[in-house]
TIFI-214753 format. One record per residue (C-alpha): y, z, x negated. Coordinates in pm, whole numbers, plus 50000, padded with zeros to 5 digits. Example, Ala and Ser with C-alpha at 12.3 -4.5 7.8 and 13.67 -1.06 7.14 Angstrom:
495505078048770/498945071448633/
//
This chain:
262383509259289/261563486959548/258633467459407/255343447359585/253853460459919/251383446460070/252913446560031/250903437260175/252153484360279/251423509160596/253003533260370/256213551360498/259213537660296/260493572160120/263783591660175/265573623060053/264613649660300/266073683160304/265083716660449/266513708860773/264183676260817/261393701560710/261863717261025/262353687961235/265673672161165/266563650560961/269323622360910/269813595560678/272633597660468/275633575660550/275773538860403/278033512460330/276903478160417/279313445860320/278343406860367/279933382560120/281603351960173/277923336359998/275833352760238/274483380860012/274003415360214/275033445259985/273953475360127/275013507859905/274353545159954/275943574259784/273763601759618/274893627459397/271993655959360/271123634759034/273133613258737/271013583958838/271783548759003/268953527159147/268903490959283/266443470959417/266973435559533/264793416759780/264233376859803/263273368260169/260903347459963/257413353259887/253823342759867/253843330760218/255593303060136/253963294559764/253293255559796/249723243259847/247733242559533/250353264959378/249343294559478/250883324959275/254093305859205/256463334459391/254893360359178/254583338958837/258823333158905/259633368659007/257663381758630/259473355758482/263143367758575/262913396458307/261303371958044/264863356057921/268173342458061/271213318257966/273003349657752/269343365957658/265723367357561/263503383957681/263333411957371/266923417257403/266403421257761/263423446557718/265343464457396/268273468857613/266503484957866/264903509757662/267383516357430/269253533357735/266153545457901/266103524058206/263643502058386/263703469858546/260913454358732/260143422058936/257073416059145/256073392459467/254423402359801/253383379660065/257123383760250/259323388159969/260143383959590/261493417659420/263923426659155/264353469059097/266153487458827/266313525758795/269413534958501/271413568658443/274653566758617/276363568058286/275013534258203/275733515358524/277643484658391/275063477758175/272793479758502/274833456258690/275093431258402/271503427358374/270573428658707/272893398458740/271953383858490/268373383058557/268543375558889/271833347058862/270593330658481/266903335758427/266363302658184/262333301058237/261963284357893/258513268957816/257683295157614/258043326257808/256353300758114/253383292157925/252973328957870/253643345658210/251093319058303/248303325958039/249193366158143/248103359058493/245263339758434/244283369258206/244573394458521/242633371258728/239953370858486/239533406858431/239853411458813/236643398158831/234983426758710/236913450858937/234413451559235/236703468459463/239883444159422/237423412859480/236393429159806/239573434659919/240673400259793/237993379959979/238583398360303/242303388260339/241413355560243/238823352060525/240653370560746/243573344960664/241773312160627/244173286060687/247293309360698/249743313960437/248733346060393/245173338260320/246093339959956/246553365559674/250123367759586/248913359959201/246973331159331/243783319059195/243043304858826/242953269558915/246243270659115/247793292258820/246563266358558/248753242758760/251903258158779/254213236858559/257743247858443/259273223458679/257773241658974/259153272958879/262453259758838/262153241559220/260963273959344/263843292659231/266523265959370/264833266859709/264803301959715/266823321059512/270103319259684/272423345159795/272263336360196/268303347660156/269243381659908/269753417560007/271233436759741/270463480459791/272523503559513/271623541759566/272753566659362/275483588259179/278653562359265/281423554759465/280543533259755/283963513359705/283293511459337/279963500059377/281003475259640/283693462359416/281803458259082/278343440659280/281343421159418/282533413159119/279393403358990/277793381259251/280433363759474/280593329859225/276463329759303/276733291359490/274043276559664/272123281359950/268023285660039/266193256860189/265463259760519/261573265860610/259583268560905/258813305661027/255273320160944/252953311561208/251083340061369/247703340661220/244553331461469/242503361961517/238703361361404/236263345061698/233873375561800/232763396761492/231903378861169/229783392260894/230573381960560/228313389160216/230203381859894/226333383059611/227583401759314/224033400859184/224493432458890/226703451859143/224833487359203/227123495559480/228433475059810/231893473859836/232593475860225/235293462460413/235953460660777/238913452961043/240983423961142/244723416361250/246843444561282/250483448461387/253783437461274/256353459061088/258583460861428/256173469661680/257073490361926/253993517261906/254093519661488/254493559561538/251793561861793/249343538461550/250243561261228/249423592061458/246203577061562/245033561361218/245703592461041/243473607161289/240563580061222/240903573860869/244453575860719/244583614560613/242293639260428/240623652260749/240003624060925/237143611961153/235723589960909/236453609060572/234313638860817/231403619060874/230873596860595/231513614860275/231543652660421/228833652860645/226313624460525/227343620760175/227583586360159/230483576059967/233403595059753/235953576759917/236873562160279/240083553960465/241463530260705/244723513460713/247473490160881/249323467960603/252513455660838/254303425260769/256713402360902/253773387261061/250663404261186/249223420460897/245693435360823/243793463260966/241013470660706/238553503860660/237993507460319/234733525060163/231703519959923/228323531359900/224873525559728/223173495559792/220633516659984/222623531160186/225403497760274/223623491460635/223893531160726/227433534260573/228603500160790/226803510761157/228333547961091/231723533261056/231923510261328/230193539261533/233363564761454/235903538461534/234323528061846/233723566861948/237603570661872/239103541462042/236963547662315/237333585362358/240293587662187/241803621662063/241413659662092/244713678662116/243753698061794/243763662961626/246913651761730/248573686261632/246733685661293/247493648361249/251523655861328/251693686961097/250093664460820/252603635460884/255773657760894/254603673360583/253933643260343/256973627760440/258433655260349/257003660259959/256303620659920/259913608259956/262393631059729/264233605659523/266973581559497/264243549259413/262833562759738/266383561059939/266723522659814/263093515159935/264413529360295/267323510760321/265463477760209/262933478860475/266013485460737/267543456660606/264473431060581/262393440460878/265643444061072/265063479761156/267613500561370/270293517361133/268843551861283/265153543161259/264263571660991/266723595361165/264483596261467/260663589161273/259893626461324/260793631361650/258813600961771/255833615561567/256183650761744/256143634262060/253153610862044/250613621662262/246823618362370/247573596562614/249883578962374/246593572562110/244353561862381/246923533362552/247473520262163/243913521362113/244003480362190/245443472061904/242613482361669/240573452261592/236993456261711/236023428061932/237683399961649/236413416061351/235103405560952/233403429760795/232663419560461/230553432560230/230563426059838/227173435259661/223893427359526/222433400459780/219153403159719/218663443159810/221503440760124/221263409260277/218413415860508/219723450860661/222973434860686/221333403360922/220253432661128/224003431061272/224013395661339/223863362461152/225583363260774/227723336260630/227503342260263/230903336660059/231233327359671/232513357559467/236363339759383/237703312659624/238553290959310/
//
């Protein structure tokens, strides 16, 4: 089901892919798109290998647009849509559910707000009535509010014992300073504390409209039967989103800045590096996938080689592009010994700059093609999958054909091809930050250039 990405995700949306795409080919299945008189996009897909129906619904609404000093609202409204609506609570909601053997989920990213359900085909009015009635009558008593809220401050608690999430939580954030992305989607405690029941009910008018919904159905149906019955269900939805200024492009970092986040019992530095990356629609995304799963995105790759394999220093190490609607991040992602956080951050810096610089061998760009064509191959086999594809068509505004011609673009990306994309690897506008135990790291890390030392949480 479609669900959160970052969202902020580099990951390849999934698809069905048969033996023929396995060898090279491949084409998406035909689909069935229809625009109601409300605005809301229904885009439906017929798939019959399996007795299953799956939906997933996207809100072109998410954290981006959470209001100052509410930070986490989009996310704290999109749990809430399960938790109870005009006809039921939320344990009739949940009892339904199970009693059938379904699931329904609801989740925020920094774009959108999410709504999926997964049901047996057997059951698919039931489906349809709850996934409008979630998404058309959530009631958002106090109740169910006050708890959602108290859940989330719960998660934001216990993330603070999660060394890795806080690293990777305080680098967007100073990557993003300023930026409505600059945030994590569940906000911070003291903008969750604030969020009153009245500001979940605003958020929803504002945004919750069908002129700002895509609605994806994949599965064991007929498309005009599906049409008809979503019809059915959603063409009295009235109202319309408010209109909002698009997301400004982020400012990229001045020069490279070194952050140090003092987790003073931490035994290990949490290490994060990068910068702005690329949008969803750029033009070169199959050249950049090539070329990061050469540097860091796949099980071989230059930096898994040289930092774990060959020098031992951590178990794990990968880099990644998180596209959005806006520039997303570029981040490499390790950990190491606080001993060994100075030799682990010059070694990866060294292999990026050797790669950009150099850029590819042949046998890389074979091996890195091979691997590509294969796990798109065994990582996108199922119906849930087919709905994420035809959501990201439908958000990012991707061409109808996009997934028909992915492999072929990836078999033809060449040296040449890595090298000339090279530029959009941050390097020169850089954070790296590095979470750990100030007192043993601090000096070897001013050894790189001055240190601006951040508080562990932003609130």
């Amino acid at each position: 089901m479609i669900g959160s990405a970052m969202a902020i995700h580099f990951a390849m949306a999934g698809m069905i892919m048969s033996a023929s795409a396995m060898s090279g080919g491949f084409k998406l299945p035909p689909h069935t798109t229809r625009t109601l008189k409300n605005g809301a996009r229904l885009y439906v897909m017929e798939y019959h290998e399996l007795p299953l129906v799956d939906f997933g619904v996207i809100i072109g609404s998410g954290s981006a647009v959470d209001p100052k000093g509410k930070e986490g609202l989009a996310s704290l409204v999109a749990e809430l849509l399960r938790k109870g609506t005009a006809t039921r609570s939320a344990r009739e909601i949940a009892d339904a559910v199970d009693f059938v053997g379904g699931s329904l989920s609801a989740s925020a990213d920094q774009d959108g707000s999410h709504l999926g359900a997964e049901f047996l085909a057997k059951d698919l009015d039931l489906a349809l009535d709850l996934l409008a009635d979630t998404l058309l009558r959530p009631s958002f008593t106090q109740e169910e509010v006050d708890r959602a809220r108290a859940e989330t401050l719960g998660e934001l608690k216990a993330a603070k014992e999660n060394p890795g999430l806080l690293a990777s939580r305080r680098f967007i954030e100073v990557l993003y300073r300023g930026h409505p992305y600059g945030h994590p989607t569940t906000g911070w405690e003291s903008s969750v504390e604030s969020i009153t029941r009245d500001d979940v009910m605003r958020y929803y008018r504002d945004h919750y409209a069908p002129d700002n919904v895509i609605v994806v159905a994949v599965g064991d149906f007929k498309s005009d039967d599906m049409l008809a019955k979503l019809e059915a269900r959603l063409s009295g939805w009235g109202g319309k989103a408010s209109v909002r200024k698009p997301l400004p492009d982020p400012a990229a970092p001045k020069g490279r800045g070194i952050y140090l986040v003092d987790k003073p019992d931490s035994t290990q530095s949490q290490i994060r590096y990068g910068g702005l990356g690329i949008r969803r629609t750029d033009p070169d995304f199959a050249a950049l996938t090539v070329a990061n799963t050469i540097l860091g995105g796949g099980f071989t790759s230059r930096l898994v080689e040289e930092i774990r394999v060959n020098r031992g220093l951590s178990y794990g190490v990968n880099s990644r592009f998180y596209s959005l609607l806006q520039r997303g991040p570029y981040m490499i992602n390790t950990f190491t010994k606080n001993q060994t956080t100075l030799e682990t951050v010059k070694l990866a810096q060294e292999v990026q700059s050797k790669f950009l610089k150099e850029g590819p061998t042949q046998e890389e760009i074979d091996k890195a093609r091979k691997y590509l064509k294969g796990s798109f191959a065994i990582g996108h086999q199922s119906p849930d999958a087919m709905a994420d594809v035809l959501g990201e068509i439908a958000f990012y505004g991707l061409a109808p054909d996009y997934y028909d011609t992915w492999l072929d673009r990836i078999a033809r990306v060449t040296a040449e091809d890595v090298k000339r994309v090279s530029a959009k690897f941050p390097e020169a506008e850089s954070v790296l930050l590095v979470l750990g135990q100030a007192s043993e790291i601090r000096k070897d890390l001013e050894t790189l250039g001055a240190v601006s030392v951040v508080p562990l949480t932003e609130r």
